[in-house]
N, C-alpha and C positions, 0 to 999 in steps of 0.2 A: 504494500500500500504506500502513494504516495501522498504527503500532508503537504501544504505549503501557510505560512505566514506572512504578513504584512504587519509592518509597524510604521504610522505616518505619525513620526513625531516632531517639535519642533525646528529642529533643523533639518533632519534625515529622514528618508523614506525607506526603507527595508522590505525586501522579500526573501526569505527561507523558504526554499524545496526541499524535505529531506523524506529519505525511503524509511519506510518502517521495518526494522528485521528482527527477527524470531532465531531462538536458541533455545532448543530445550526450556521453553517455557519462559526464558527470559529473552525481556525486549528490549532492543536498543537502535538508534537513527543512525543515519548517514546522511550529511547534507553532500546534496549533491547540484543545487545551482546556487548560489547568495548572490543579490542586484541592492547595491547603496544608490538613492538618489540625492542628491543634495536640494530641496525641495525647497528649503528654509521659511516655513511658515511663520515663525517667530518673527521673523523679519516685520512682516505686516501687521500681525495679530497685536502684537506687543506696542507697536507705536499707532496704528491706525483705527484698530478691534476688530477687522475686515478681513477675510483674503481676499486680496486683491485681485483684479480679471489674467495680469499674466500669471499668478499661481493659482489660479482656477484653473485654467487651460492646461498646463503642466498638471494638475493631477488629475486628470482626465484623459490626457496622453499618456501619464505612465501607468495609470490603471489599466489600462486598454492595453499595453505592452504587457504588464504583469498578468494579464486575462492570455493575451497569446501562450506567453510563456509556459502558462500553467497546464493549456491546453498542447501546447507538444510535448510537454512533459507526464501527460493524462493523470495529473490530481485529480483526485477522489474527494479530496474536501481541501477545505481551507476558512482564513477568516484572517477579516481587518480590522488593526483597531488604530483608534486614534487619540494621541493625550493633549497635552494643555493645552494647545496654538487651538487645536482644533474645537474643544469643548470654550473656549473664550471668547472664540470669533463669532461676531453678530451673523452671519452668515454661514456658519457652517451647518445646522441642519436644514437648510437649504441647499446647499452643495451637498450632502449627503443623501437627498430624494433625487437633485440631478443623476447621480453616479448611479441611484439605484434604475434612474427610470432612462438611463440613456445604455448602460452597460450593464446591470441586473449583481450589478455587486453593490452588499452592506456595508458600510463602515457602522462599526461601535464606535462610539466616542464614548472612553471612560475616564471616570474620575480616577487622582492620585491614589485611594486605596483601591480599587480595582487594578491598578499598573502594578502597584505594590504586588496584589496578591499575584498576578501575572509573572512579577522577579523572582518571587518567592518561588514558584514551583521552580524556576532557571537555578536556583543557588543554593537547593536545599542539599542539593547532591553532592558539593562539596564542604559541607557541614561535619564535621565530626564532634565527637563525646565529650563532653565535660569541658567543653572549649565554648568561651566567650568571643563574638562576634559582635565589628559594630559593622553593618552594610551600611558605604553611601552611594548614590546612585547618581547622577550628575544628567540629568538632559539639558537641552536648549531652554524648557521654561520651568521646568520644576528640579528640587531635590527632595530625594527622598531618603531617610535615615531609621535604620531597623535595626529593630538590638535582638540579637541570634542568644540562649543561654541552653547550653545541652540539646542544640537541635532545633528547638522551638524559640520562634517568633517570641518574646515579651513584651516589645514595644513599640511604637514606629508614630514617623510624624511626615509629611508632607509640608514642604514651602514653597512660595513661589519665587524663586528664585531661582537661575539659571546661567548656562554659557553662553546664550542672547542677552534671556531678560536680568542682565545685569550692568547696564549702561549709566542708571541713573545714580551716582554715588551716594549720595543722601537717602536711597530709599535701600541700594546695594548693602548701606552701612548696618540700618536699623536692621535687617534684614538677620545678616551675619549677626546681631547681638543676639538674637531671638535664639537663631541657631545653637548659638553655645550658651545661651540659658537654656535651651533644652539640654543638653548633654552635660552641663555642669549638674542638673537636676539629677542627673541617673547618675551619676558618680558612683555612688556605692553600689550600685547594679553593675557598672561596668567593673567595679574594681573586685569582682568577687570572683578569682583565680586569675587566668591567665587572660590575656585578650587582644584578637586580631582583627585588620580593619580587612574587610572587602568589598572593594572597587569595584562597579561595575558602570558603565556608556560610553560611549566611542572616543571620546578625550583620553581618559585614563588605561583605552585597549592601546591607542597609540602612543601614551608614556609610556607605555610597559614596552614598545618595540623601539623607541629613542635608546631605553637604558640597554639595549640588546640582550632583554631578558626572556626566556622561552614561556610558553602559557604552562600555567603550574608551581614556578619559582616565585616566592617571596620575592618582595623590596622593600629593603630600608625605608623609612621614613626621610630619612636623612639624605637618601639619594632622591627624592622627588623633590629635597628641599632646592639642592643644588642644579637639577636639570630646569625648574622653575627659574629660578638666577639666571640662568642660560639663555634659555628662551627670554626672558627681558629685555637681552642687549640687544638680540633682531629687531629689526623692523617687521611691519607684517611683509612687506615682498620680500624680504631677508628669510623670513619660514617658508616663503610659498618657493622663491627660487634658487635659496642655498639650503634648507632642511628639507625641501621636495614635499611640503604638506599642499593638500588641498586647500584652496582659498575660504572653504568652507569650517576646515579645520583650523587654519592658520588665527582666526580670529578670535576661536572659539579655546583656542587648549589653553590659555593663560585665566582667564577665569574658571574654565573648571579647574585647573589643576589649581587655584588656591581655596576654592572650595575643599576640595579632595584634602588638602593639605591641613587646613585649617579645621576640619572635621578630628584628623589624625590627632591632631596636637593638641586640641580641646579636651581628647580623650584619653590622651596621655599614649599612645600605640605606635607601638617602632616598628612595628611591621605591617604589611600591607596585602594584599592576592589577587590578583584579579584573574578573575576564569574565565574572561573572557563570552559571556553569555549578556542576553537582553530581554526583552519583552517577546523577541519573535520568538526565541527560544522557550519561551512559558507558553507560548500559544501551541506549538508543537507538540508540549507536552500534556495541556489541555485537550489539542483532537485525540492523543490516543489515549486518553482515558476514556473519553466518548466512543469509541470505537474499539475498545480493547475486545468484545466479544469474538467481533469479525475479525481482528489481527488476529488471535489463536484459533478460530473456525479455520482460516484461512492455510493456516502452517501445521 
């Protein structure tokens, strides 16, 4: 069986293809196509409230691409969702009866704990025992902050706060105080045994490959203090055409990675992981719970 995903988040648009495979009763994926678009809703939503007519157009072209796609690849199911640019814009469930009623594809636009609960299934599997976790999560308009204790979720919080929506410094400031009054709050939550932070949105996958670190290895806290310093001295065409980032990213990794950072350091955590997983990835693992009877019918 093949699954596909879609995530139209604030900056990025995402599609995961991955195959479902059977072993002996256990089940595990293979992605076998992934499409990043740089769609940048945030861009609009955040300064205007609107998507705008040329990112109406563009998500209507790549849907329509992601619809081919799906169909030469004969998925069997799938599903879209959409987080803050989209659930803020005055206009997006309106664009979202367009897409149904021109291309017969849904967009869910969920809220930050629905995304949440969406990460959650992506990062549970790298969870282990008796181990304290803080997850932050870094999009274009929101973060997201979830405190892991022996496996299970205990706490989590959503802000509007973001790799976009962070322009405005006086609202950026207040923002960031809230943030570590929340984490200074759980303090004694966090301090109870040992405790790692995990990283997860597309900023912080591309810190992890600046540091030429492989997916699975730790990072200092100390080493994103310093690649952070680094990245300051570029200019933004200096990331885009001597660090070879996308213009999309070039803008975007210096605010999240002081979030990322500043999460760390609020909670006192010298080590960091990222696994490299997202929203599409919880969606993947959402179809085959829905379909788990037919997976093992099947095999």
């Amino acid at each position: 069986m093949k699954l596909a995903a879609i995530d139209i988040g604030s900056n990025g648009a995402r599609m995961l293809i991955a195959s479902v495979l059977t072993n002996k009763g256990n089940i595990s994926t293979k992605d076998i196509e992934y499409v990043r678009y740089p769609l940048r809703l945030g861009k609009d939503v955040f300064t205007d409230k609107i998507i705008g007519d040329k990112k109406r157009e563009k998500i209507h072209k790549l849907l329509h691409a992601f619809k081919l796609l799906m169909e030469l690849h004969k998925v069997e199911d799938y599903m879209i969702l959409a987080t803050s640019a989209f659930r803020e814009a005055q206009n997006g469930k309106e664009i979202v009866h367009e897409i149904w009623n021109k291309l017969g594809m849904y967009i869910q636009v969920i809220d930050g704990k629905e995304e949440a609960e969406y990460m959650h299934l992506a990062i549970k599997h790298f969870l282990l025992p008796n181990q304290n976790y803080l997850h932050v999560d870094v999009g274009g308009g929101s973060t997201e902050f979830n405190i892991y204790s022996n496996m299970n979720k205990v706490d989590a919080c959503s802000f509007k706060i973001g790799s976009i929506r962070n322009n405005d410094t006086r609202t950026a400031t207040t923002r960031f105080k809230k943030m570590q009054k929340w984490i200074d709050e759980r303090k004694p939550l966090l301090s109870k045994g040992s405790i790692m932070g995990i990283c997860t949105g597309g900023n912080i996958n591309k810190v992890q490959k600046l540091l030429n670190r492989r997916s699975g290895e730790t990072i200092a806290t100390a080493e994103v203090v310093n690649l952070l310093q680094e990245l300051q001295v570029y200019t933004l065409e200096e990331r885009i055409n001597v660090l070879k980032l996308n213009p999309d990213r070039a803008d975007t990794i210096i605010p999240a990675t002081n979030i990322y950072l500043s999460a760390m350091q609020w909670a006192g955590i010298q080590e960091l992981f990222v696994p490299k997983v997202g929203v599409k990835d919880g969606i993947i693992y959402k179809l085959i719970a829905k379909h788990q009877q037919t997976i093992h019918s099947d095999n």
